[in-house]
N, C-alpha and C positions, 0 to 999 in steps of 0.2 A: 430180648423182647422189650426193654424199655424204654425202645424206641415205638413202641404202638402204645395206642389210648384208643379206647373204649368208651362208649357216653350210653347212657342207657337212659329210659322217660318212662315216667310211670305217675297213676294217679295215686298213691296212698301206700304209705309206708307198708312195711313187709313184702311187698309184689317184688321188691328188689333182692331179697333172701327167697323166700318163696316162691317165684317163677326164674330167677335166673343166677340163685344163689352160688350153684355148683360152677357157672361162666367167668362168674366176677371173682370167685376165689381163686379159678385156674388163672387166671390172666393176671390178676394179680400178685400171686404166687411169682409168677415168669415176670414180672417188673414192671406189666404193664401199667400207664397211667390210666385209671379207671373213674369217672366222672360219673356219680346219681343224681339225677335230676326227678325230684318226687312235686308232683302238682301242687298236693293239698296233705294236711296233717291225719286227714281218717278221720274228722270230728264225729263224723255220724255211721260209723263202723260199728262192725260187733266187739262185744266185749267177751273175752275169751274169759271161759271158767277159771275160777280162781287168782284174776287179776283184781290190781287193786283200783284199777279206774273205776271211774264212775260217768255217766255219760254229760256232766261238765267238764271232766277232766281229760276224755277218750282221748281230744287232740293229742292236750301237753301229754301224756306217756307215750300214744304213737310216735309223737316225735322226738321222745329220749330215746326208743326204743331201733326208730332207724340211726338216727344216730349213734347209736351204739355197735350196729348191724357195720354200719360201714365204717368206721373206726378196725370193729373185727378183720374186716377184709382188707385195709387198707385204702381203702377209695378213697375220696371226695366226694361233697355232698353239695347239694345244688338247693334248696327246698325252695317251693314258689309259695308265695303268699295268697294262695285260693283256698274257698271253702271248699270243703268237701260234699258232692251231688245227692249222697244219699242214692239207694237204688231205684232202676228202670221206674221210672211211674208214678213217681213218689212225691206228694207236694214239695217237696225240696228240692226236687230239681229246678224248680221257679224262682227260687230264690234268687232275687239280683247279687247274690253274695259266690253263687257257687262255679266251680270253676265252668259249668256244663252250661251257664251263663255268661261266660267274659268274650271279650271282644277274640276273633280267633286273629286277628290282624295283632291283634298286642302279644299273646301267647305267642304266636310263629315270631313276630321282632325276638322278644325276651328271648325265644330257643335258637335264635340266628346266632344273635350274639354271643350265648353260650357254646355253639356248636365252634362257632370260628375262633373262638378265643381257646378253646381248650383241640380244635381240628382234629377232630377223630377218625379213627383208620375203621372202625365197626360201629354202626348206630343200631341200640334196637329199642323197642317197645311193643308192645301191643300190634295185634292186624287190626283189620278195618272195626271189627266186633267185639273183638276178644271172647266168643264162644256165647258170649249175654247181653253182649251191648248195656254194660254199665257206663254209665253218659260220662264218669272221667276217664275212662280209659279209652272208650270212641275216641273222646277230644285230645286227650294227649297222643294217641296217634295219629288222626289228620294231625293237629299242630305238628309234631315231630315228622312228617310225610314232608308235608308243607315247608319245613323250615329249613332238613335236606336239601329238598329241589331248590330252594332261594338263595342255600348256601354257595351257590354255583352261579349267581346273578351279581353281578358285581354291580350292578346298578340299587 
């Protein structure tokens, strides 16, 4: 199997252990190259009982935390530089800062480039909603839909 790679998109660290943990430890167990591509850091996530974040710090441990995750499993790690949306409805979803705000023409470029540089045999992420329609996870999947179909456009 170390001839297949895997790319997987996601808005906020843990959804890559917590929704597809079991995928990426099989595959990469079998050799495969595994590629996480995480939107944003979790800045405005819950803070789980008896963690030592605090919600200045929520990012920076979320993203020890994936990084740690994927280290575990072997993969690669991708992280993109957006804020995180905050939940459906939420004045932070307005934030000119957050991913559920950026241009979707620059995220889809960003995930082209990744997609073709690392050529993956299985892409996943998120459906159209993800069951709540959390606005990074909406966005990372159009973009990840989006950047699939253009991966195919040599123009």
């Amino acid at each position: 199997m170390a001839d297949k790679r895997l790319w997987l998109g996601f808005g906020h660290p843990d959804e890559e252990s917590g929704l597809s943990g079991s995928t990426i430890a099989k595959y990469a167990a079998e050799g495969a190259d595994v590629r996480i591509v995480i939107a944003t850091r979790g800045e405005l996530g819950e803070i789980a009982p008896g963690s030592s974040a605090t919600p200045e710090d929520v990012g920076v441990v979320r993203e020890a935390e994936v990084r740690a995750s994927v280290n575990v499993f072997g993969a690669s790690l991708e992280l993109l530089d957006y804020r995180d949306s905050g939940m459906p409805g939420t004045p932070e979803n307005e934030d000119p800062r957050a991913f559920a705000q950026a241009s979707m023409d620059e995220v889809v470029d960003h995930l082209v480039v990744s997609m073709r540089r690392h050529r993956p045999h299985v892409i996943v992420t998120f459906d159209e909603n993800d069951g709540y329609g959390h606005p990074d996870h909406v966005m990372i999947s159009e973009a990840t839909t989006l950047a699939f179909r253009a991966c195919g456009d040599s123009a």
